[in-house]
C-alpha positions as CSV (number, residue, x, y, z in Angstrom):
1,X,125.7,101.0,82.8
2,X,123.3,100.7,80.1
3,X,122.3,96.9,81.4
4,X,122.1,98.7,84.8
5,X,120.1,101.2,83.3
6,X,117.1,98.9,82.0
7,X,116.9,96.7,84.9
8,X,116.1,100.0,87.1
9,X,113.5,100.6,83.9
10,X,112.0,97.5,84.4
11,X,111.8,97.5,88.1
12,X,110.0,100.8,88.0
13,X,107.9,100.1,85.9
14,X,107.2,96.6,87.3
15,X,106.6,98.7,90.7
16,X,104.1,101.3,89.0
17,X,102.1,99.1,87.1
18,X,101.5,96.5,90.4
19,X,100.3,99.7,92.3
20,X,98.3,101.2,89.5
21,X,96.4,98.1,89.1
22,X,95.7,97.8,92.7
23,X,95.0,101.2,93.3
24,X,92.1,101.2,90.6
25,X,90.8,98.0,92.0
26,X,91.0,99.7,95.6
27,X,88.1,102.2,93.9
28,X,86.3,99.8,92.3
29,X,85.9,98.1,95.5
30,X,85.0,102.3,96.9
31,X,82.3,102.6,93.9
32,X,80.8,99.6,95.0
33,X,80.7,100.4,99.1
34,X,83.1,98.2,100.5
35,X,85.2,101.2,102.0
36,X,87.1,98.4,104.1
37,X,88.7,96.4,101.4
38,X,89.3,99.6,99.3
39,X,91.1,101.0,102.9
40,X,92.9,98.0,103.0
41,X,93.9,97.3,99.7
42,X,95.0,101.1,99.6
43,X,97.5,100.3,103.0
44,X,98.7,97.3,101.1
45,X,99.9,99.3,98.3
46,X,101.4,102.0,99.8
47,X,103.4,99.6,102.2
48,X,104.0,98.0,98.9
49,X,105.9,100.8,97.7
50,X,107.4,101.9,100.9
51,X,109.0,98.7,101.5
52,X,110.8,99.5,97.8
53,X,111.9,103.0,99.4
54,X,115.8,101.7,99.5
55,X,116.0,101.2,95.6
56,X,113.5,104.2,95.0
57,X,115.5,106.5,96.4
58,X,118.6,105.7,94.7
59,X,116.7,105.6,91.1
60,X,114.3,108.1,91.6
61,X,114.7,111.7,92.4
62,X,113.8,112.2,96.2
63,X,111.2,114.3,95.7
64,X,109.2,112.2,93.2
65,X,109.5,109.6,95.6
66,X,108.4,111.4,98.2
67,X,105.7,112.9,96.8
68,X,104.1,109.7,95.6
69,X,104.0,109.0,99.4
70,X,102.5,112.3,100.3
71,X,99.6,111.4,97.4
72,X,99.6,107.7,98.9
73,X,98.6,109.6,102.6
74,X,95.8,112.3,101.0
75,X,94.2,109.0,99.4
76,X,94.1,107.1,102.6
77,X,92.8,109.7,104.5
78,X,90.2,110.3,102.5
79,X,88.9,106.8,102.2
80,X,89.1,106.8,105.9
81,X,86.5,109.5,105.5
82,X,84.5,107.8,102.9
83,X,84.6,110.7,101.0
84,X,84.4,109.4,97.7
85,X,84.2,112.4,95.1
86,X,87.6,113.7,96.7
87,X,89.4,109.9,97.4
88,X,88.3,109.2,93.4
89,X,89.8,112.6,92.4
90,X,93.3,111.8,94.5
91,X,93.3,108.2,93.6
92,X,93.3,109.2,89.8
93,X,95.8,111.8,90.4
94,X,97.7,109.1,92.3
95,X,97.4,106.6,89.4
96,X,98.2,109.3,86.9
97,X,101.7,110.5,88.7
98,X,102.5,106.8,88.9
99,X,102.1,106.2,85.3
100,X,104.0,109.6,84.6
101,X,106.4,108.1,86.8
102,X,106.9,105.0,84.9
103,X,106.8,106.8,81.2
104,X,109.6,109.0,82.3
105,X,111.9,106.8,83.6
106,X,111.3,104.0,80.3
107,X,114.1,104.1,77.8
108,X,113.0,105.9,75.0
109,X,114.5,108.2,72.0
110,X,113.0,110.8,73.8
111,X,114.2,110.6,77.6
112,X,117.4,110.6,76.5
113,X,117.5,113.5,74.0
């Protein structure tokens, strides 16, 4: 179990850390005007972590999973409005509930107590 335990660890935070890096390039690219390569990038991501959905959902609880989704669609839409103080405020909310996501689910003295 606790071999079990780490891999699903490592895969999460393997998963979390891909995404978070390529959602904070997806705003760089924002910042600097290329709304399509930040749009894209973005779709990438998300499909990204759908396509990880199967093993997600039997780690994860459902609604975390879920509502990284949810946060995945407000960011999209809002790069597909090229509004960027509200697409910067939900991409860093998005990148923050990733990283949560990742700390919570490390092993650590203090997720298991």
């Amino acid at each position: 179990i606790l071999i079990l335990s780490l891999y699903c660890s490592l895969c999460i935070h393997l998963l979390t850390d891909e995404c978070m890096s390529q959602l904070t390039h997806a705003q760089q690219l924002a910042e600097n005007g290329d709304w399509k390569h930040a749009r894209t990038l973005t779709t990438e991501t998300s499909k990204t972590w759908q396509s990880h959905s199967l093993p997600l959902y039997a780690i994860l609880h459902h609604n975390e999973a879920d509502e990284v989704l949810l946060s995945f669609c407000a960011v999209e839409e809002y790069l597909k409005l090229e509004e960027m103080d509200e697409y910067a405020a939900a991409n860093a909310a998005l990148i923050k509930q990733l990283e949560l996501l990742a700390e919570v689910h490390q092993p650590s003295l203090m997720n298991v107590l």
